[in-house]
C-alpha positions in Angstrom: -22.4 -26.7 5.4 -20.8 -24.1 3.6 -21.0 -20.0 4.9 -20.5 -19.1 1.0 -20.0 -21.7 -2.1 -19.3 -19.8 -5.4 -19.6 -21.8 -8.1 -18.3 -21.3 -11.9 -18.4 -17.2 -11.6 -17.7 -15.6 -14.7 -17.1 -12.0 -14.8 -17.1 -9.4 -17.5 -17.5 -6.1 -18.3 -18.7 -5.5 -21.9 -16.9 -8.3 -24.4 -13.9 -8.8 -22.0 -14.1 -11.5 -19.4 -12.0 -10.5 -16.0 -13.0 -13.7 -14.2 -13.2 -17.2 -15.8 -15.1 -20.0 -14.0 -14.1 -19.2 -10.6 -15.2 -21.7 -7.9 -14.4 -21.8 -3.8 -16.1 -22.8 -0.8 -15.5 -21.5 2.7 -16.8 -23.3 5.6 -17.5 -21.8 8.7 -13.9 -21.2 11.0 -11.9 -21.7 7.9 -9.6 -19.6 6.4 -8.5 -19.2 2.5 -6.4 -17.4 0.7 -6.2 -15.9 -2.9 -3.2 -15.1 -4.3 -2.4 -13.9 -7.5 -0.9 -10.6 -9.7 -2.5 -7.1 -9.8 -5.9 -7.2 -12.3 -6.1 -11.2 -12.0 -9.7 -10.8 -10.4 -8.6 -11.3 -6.6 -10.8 -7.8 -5.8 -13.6 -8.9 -8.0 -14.2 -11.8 -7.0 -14.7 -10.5 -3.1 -17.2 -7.8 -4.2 -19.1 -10.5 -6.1 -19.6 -12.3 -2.8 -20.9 -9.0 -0.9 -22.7 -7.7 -3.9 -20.4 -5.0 -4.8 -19.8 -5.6 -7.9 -20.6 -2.5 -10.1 -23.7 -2.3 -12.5 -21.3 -2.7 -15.5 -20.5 -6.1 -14.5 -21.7 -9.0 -16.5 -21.9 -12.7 -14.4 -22.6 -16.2 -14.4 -22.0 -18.6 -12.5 -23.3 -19.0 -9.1 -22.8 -17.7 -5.6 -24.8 -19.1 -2.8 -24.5 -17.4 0.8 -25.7 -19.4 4.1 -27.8 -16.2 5.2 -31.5 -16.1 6.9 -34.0 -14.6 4.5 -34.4 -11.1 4.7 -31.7 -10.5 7.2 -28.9 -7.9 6.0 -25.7 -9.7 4.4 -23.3 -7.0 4.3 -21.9 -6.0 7.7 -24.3 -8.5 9.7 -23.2 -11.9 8.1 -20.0 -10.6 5.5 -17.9 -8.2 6.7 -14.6 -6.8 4.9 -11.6 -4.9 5.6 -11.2 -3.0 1.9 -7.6 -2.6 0.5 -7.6 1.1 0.7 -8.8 2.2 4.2 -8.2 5.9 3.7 -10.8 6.2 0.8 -13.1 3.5 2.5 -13.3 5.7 5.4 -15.2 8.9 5.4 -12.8 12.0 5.9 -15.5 14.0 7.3 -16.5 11.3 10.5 -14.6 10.8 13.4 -13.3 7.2 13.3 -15.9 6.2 16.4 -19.0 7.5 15.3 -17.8 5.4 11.4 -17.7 2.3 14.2 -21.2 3.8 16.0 -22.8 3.7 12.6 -21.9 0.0 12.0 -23.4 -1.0 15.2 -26.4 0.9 14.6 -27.1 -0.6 11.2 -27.0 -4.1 12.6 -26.9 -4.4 16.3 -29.7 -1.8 17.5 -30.6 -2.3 20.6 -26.9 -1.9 22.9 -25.1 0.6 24.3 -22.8 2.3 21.4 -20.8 3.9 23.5 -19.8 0.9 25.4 -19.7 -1.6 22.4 -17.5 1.2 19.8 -15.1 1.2 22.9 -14.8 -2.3 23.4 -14.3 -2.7 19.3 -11.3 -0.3 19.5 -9.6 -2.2 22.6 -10.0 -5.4 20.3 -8.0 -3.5 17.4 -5.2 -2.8 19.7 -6.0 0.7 19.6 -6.2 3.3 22.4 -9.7 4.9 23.3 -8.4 8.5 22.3 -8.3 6.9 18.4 -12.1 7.7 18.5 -12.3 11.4 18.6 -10.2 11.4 15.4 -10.7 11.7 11.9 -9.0 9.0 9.7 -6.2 11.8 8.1 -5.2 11.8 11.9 -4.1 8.1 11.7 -1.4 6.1 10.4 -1.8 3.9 7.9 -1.6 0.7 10.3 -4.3 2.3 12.6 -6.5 3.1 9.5 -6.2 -0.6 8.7 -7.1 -1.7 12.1 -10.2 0.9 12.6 -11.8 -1.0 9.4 -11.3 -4.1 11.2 -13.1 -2.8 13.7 -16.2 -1.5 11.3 -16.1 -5.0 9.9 -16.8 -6.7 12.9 -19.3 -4.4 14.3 -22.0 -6.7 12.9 -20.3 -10.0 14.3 -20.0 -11.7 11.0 -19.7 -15.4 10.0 -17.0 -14.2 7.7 -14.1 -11.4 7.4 -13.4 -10.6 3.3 -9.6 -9.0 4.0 -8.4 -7.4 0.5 -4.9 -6.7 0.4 -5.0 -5.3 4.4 -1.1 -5.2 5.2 0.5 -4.1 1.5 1.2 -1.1 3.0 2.2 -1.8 6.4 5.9 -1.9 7.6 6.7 -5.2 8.7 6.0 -4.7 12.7 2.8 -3.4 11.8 1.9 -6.3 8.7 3.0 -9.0 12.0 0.5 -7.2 14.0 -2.3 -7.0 12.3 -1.6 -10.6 10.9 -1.8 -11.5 14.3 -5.0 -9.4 15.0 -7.0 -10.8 12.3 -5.8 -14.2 13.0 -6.8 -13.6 16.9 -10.4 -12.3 16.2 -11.4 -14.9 13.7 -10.0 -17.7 16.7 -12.5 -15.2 19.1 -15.6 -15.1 16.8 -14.9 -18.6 15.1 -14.7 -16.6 11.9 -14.0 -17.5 8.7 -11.8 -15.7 6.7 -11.6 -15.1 2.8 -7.8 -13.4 3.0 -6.8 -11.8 -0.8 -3.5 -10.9 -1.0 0.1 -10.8 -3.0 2.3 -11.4 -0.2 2.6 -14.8 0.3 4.3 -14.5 3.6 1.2 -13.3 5.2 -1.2 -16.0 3.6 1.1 -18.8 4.8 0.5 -16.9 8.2 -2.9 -17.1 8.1 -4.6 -19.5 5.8 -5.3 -23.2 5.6 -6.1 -22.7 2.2 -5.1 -21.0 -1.2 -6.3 -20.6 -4.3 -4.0 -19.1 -7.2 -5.3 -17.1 -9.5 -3.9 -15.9 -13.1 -5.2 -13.9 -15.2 -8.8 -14.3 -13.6 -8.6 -18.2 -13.9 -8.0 -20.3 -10.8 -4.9 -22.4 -11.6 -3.9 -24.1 -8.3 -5.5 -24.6 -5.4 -4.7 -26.2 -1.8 -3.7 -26.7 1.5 -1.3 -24.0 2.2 1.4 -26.8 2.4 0.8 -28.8 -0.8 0.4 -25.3 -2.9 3.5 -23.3 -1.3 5.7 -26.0 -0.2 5.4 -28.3 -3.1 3.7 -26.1 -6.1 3.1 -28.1 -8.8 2.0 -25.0 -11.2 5.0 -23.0 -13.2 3.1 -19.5 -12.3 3.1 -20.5 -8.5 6.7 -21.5 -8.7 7.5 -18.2 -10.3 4.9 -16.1 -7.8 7.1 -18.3 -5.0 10.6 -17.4 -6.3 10.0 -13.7 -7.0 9.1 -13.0 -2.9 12.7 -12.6 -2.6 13.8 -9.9 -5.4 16.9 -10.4 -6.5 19.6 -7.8 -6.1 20.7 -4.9 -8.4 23.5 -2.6 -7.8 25.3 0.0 -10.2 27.5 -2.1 -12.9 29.0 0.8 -15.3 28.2 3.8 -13.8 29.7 5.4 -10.4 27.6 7.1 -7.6 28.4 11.1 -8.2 28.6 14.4 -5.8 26.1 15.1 -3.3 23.0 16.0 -5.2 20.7 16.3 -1.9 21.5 17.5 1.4 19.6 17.9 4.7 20.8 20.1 7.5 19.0 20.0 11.2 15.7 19.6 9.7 12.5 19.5 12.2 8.9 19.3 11.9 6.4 19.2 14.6 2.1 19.1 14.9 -0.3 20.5 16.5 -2.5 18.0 18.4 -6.2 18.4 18.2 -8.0 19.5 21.3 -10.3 22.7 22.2 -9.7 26.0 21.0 -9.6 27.2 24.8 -7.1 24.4 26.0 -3.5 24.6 26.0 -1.7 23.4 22.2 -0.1 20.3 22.4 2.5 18.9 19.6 3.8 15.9 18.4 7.2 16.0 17.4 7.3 13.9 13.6 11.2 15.0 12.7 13.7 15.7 14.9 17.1 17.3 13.7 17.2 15.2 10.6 20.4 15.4 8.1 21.3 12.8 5.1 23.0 13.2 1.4 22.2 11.4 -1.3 24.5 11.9 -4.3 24.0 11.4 -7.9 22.8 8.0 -9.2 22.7 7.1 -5.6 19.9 5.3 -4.1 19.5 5.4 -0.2 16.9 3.3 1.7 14.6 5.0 4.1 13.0 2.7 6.5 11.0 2.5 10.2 7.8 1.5 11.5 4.4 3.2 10.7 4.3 6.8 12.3 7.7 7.5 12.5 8.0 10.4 9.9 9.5 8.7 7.1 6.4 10.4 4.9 7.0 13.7 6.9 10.0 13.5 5.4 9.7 12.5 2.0 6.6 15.3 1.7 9.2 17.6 3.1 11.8 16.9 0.2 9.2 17.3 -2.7 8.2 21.0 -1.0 4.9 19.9 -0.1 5.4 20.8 3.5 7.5 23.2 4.9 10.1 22.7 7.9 10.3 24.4 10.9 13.7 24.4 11.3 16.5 23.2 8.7 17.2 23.9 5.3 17.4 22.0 1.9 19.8 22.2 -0.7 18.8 20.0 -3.8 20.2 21.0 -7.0 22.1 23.7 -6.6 18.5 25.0 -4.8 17.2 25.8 -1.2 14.0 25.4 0.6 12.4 24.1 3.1 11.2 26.7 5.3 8.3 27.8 3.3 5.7 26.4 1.4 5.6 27.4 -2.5 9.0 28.2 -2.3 10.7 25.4 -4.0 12.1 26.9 -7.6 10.3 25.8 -10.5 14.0 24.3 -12.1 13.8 21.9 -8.8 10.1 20.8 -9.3 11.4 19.8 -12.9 14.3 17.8 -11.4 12.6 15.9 -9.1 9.6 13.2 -8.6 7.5 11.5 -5.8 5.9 8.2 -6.0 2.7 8.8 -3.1 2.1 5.9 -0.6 -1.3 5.9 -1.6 -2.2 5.8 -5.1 -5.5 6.1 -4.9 -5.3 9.5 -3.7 -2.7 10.8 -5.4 -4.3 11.3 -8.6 -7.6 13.4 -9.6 -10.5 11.1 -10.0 -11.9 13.6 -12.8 -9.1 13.2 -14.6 -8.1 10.5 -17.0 -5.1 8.5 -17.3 -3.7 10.6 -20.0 -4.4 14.0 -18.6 -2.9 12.7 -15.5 0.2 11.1 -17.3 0.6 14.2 -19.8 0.3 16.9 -16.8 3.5 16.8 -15.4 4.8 18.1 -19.3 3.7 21.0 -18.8 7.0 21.9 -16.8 9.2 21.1 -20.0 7.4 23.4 -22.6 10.6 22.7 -24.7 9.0 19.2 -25.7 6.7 19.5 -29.0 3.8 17.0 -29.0 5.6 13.7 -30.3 8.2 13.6 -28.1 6.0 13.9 -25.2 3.8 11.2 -26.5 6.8 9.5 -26.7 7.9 9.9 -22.8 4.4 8.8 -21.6 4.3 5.5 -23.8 7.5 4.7 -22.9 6.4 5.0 -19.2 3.8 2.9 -19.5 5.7 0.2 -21.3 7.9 0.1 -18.9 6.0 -0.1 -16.0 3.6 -2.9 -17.8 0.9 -1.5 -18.7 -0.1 0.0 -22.4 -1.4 3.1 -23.9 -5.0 1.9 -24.7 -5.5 2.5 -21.0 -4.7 6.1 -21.2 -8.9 7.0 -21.4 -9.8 5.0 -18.2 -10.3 6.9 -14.7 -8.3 6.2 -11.5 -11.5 4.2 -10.6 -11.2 1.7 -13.1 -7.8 0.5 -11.8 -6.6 -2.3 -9.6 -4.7 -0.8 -6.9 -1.4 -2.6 -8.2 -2.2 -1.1 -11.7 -2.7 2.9 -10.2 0.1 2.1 -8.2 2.3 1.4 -11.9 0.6 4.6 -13.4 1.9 6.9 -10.2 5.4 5.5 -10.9 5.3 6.1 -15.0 3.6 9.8 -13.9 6.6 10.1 -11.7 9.5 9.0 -14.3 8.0 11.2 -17.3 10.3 14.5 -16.8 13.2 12.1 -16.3 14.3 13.7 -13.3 17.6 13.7 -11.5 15.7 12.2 -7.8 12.7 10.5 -7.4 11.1 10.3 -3.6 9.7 6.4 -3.7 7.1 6.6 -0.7 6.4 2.8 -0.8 6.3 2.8 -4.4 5.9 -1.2 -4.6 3.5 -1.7 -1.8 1.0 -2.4 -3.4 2.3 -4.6 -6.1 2.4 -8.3 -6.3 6.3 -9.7 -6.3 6.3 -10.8 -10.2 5.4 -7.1 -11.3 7.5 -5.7 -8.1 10.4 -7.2 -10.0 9.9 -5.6 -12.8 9.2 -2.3 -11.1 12.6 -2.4 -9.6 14.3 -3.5 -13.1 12.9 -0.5 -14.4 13.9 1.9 -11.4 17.5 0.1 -11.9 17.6 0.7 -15.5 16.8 4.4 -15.4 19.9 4.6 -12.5 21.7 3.2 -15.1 21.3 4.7 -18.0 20.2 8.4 -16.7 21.6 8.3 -13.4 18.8 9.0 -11.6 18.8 8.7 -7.9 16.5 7.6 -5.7 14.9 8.2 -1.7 13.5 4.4 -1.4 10.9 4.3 1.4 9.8 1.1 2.3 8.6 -1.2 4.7 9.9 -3.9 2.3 13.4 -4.9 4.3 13.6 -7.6 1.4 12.9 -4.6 -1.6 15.6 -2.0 0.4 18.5 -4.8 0.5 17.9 -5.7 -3.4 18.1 -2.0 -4.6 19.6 0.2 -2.0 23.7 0.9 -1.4 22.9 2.3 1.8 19.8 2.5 4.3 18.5 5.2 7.3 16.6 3.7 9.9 13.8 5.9 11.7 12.3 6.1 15.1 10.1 8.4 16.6 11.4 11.3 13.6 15.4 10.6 14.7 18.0 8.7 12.3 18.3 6.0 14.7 21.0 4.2 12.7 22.6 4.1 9.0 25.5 2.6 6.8 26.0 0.0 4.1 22.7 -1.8 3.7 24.3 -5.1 4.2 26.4 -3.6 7.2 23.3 -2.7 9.1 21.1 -5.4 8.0 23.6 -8.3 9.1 24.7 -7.0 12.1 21.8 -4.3 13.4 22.8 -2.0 16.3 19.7 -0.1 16.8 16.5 -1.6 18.5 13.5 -0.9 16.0 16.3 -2.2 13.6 16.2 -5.8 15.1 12.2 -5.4 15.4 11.6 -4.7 11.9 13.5 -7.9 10.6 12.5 -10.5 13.5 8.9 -9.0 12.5 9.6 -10.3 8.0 6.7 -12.7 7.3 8.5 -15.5 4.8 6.7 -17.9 2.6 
């Protein structure tokens, strides 16, 4: 018998259809995959099954869930790990009473304290984690807390959207690991949605492929990934290793950034009356990158490569070191960066989500950064946005929608275009293709080639992605614990690692 059957689901909102006669079946222990590009109804499809979908939506087709009558199907018999766990968690709850409320929504009568404690030992996580809010936690121990909410309930199935595109590779073999250990534990089933098609062979027995919201393959993992018989799988399959691009006609230039002893440290939480504790994220960092250079920036979650970048763009200040970008320095204070600088350089946010106003519209949000060239008249800027959004994929009859109304590949392609309106001399890329699938990933990194090409625009590339950094990087810094650990020609240091986390992070790549 089947824990969920969905059969021919159509789903639209207004006179366009998003989904096109879907149909899958998960049994109970099994595990299935769904692959497929940003906005091809992966996402949709999930809420449909959980009843998520929004009131806008428009269905047919049929869905029929193995659950008791009466009994509660989200949490008790469904759970899911969304693809954003910073916006599915609530900022203003500490992460164990988030897991407390789970339990007390479905398992009433135990002890909370006991069972939230036990759920956060399962997650690999230490019992401190529970005192702290989710802004407290890397993006890897976000993840693994909603995988702990999710099984609060004990559910017949885990939905897992997209739960390691923004994980550096350690972390995305851990939690791969995790999931696959709990759902062996519970005799789960598993309904796993992702683009990376290392981590479904991983995981799943099963895949279904879908393209532009029509199922167009579907499989044993073996038959569909080894042996795809579809010319959109074969091309999903060959663009998981993006292809390299280097400089052809024009010539890295004089130091454009500079970095000199910088160091950052935090203030633990704890009791007004106890002694402060600190954290140390950066310790005595310094790097140059040079005109139309592009330098890779990588390390596991938590070791400052965000403190970092944040630190560059002047949205956090240093406690010791300086800045020079540009002929400009800063660093010591926040607000102090010079207006010229803020015009000459960009940042591409980890989370995409978050980085734009939800009250805002796509065009407001796009248009906004203008405001720092005055000099442009109306056209031109018009101009500089449609071209960003061309280039990125997308088109300008999306400019009215809210962040909301995105996939999170799709906001992820908008925060790039917002980024590469003023044309700016750097761009800070904090995982700028994380949440991409690989056939639009390769054309994010054509584009971000291009412009290094024809404007000589350079680049900070952070990424978890050792496959992305190789392809697009001359040379690479690896971080540990906020030190530059080790650095050099990216093909020096990736063929012949020195450096510990180094060897880590590429015995941990997930290949299809």
């Amino acid at each position: 018998m089947s824990l969920v059957e969905v059969k021919d689901l159509s789903i639209g909102f207004g006179d366009h259809t998003v989904v096109h006669q879907m149909s899958l079946s998960i049994t109970p222990g099994q595990r299935v995959g769904v692959v497929g590009e940003s906005g091809s109804g992966k996402s949709l499809t999930a809420l449909s099954i959980i009843d998520l979908l929004p009131e806008s939506a428009n269905t047919t087709g049929e869905i029929i869930r193995n659950v008791p009558a009466g009994e509660s199907l989200r949490g008790k018999h469904i759970g899911m790990v969304f693809q954003e766990p910073m916006t599915a968690l609530n900022p203003l709850m500490r992460v164990g009473d988030q897991i407390r409320e789970a339990l007390e929504l479905h398992l009433p009568d135990i002890d909370f304290t006991a069972r939230v404690s036990e759920l956060i030992a399962e997650v690999d996580l230490p019992a401190s984690v529970a005192k702290r809010y989710p802004h407290e936690l890397s993006g890897g121990q976000r993840q693994r807390i909603g995988l702990a909410i999710a099984l609060a309930g004990e559910p017949e199935l885990l939905i897992a959207d997209e739960p390691t595109s923004a994980l550096d590779m350690i972390t995305q073999a851990q939690i791969v690991a995790l999931i696959k250990r709990v759902c062996d534990t519970h005799n789960m089933a598993l309904l796993f949605i992702s683009h990376d098609l290392g981590a479904v062979a991983a995981l799943c027995e099963h895949v279904h492929v879908l393209e532009k919201g029509k199922c167009v393959e579907s499989g044993s993992i073996e038959t569909v990934l080894k042996a795809p018989q579809e010319a959109y799988t074969q091309r999903l399959i060959a663009a998981a290793r993006p292809t390299r691009r280097r400089l052809k006609t024009r010539e890295i230039g004089a130091p454009l950034l500079e970095l000199d002893g910088i160091s950052k440290r935090f203030k633990l939480p704890g009791p007004f009356w106890a002694q402060k504790a600190y954290v140390q994220a950066l310790n005595d960092i310094s790097l140059t990158i040079r005109e139309s250079e592009c330098v890779g920036l990588v390390g596991p979650s938590g070791c400052g490569k965000t403190t970092l970048s944040r630190i560059i763009a002047g949205l956090q200040t240093a406690q010791r070191g300086t800045i020079a970008f540009d002929q400009h320095t800063y660093g010591r204070k926040l607000g102090e960066m010079p207006h010229a600088a803020r015009r000459e350089l960009s940042m591409v946010f980890q989370d995409p989500f978050g980085s734009f106003d939800p009250r805002l519209n796509m065009a407001q949000s796009l248009y906004e950064p203008l405001y720092l060239m005055p000099e442009l008249g109306h056209a031109e800027r018009q101009e500089r946005v449609h071209m960003a959004l061309e280039r990125v994929g997308l088109t300008p009859d999306m400019l009215g929608r809210h962040p909301h109304a995105f996939s999170g590949g799709q906001r992820q392609r908008l925060a790039i275009a917002r980024a590469l309106v003023l044309r700016p001399k750097l761009v800070v890329l904090d995982e700028p293709v994380s949440a991409l699938d690989v056939s639009i990933r390769g054309d994010v990194l054509e584009l971000l080639a291009d412009l290094r090409e024809n404007f000589g625009i350079a680049y900070l590339f952070v990424s978890h992605d050792l496959d992305v950094v190789r392809a697009v990087a001359d040379r690479v810094l690896v971080m540990d614990k906020g030190e530059i650990v080790e650095q050099g020609d990216v093909d020096t240091v990736f063929d012949a690692p020195k450096a510990r986390i180094t060897q880590q992070l590429l015995g941990a790549r997930l290949g299809v």
